[in-house]
N, C-alpha and C positions, 0 to 999 in steps of 0.2 A: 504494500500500500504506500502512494504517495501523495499526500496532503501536507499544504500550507496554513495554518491558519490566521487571516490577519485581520486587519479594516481597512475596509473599502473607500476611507475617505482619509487615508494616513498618508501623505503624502512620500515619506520614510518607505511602507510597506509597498507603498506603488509602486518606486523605484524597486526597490532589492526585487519584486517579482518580475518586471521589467527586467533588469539586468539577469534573474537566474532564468529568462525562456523556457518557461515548466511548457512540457508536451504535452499533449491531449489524456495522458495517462498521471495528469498528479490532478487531484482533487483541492478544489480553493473553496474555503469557509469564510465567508467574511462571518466573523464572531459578533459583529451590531446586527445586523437582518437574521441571522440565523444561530443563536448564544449556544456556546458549549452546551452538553448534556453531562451531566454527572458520567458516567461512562465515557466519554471521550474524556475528561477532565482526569479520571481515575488510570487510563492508560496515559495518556499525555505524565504522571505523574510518576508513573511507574518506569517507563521511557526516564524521563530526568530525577528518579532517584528523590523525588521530593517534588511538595506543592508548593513549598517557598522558594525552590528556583525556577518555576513559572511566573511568580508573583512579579509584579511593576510596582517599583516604589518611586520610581518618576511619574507616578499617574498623578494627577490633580487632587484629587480626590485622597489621596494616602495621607495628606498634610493636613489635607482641609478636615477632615474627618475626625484627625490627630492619632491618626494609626502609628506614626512615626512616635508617638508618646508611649505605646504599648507592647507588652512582650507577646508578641504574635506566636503564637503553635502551629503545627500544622492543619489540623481542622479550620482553623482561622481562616489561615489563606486560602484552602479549600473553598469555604465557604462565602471569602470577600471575592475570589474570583467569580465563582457561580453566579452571582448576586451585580457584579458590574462586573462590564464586559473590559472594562479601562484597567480592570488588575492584572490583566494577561499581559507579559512582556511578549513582544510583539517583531518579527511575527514567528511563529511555531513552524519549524518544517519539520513535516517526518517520510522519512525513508524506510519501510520495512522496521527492522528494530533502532534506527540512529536517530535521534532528536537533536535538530539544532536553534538554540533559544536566542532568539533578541533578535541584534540588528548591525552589531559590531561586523566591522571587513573581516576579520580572522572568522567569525561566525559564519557569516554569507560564503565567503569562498570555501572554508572548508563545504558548506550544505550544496555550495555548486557543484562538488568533485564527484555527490552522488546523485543529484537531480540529471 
């Protein structure tokens, strides 16, 4: 399976999908029109070993909230991502078993080598 998951109005994500020319065979989620399911969330986390290294704490939202005040667990993240679609660091590619998170050049080029 090859799916991206990002949003559609990221200006960030436009680009790297842009630059990685995913083929007819990788699957794009925009995460605002069509929000994680618990089940993708739960594999997506399983993939990266943790729900805290899916979480964005550059999102809006983290500060405004005062998330950055609080000792976050893992259910937590689970749950603030499920809940707004702004706590997924962005954007998710997956490759059969390889996940690559965010948006960093060493991120994107390695997720090119297998796209």
């Amino acid at each position: 399976m090859k799916k991206i998951y990002h949003l559609g109005t990221c200006s960030t994500c436009i680009r790297i999908i842009k630059e990685l020319n995913p083929g007819e065979d990788v699957v794009l989620q925009d995460i605002k029109t069509e929000a994680l399911t618990n089940d993708q969330l739960d594999h997506l986390a399983g993939l990266a070993g943790s729900y805290e290294a899916l979480f964005s704490r550059r999102a809006m939202k983290y500060r405004s909230m005062g998330l950055h005040e609080q000792d976050l667990k893992e259910a937590d993240y689970k749950s603030y991502i499920l809940q707004e679609y702004t706590f997924l660091k962005r954007p998710v590619i997956v490759v059969n078993d390889q996940i690559f998170i965010g948006n960093s050049k060493k991120t994107v080029a390695e997720a090119a080598q297998y796209i």
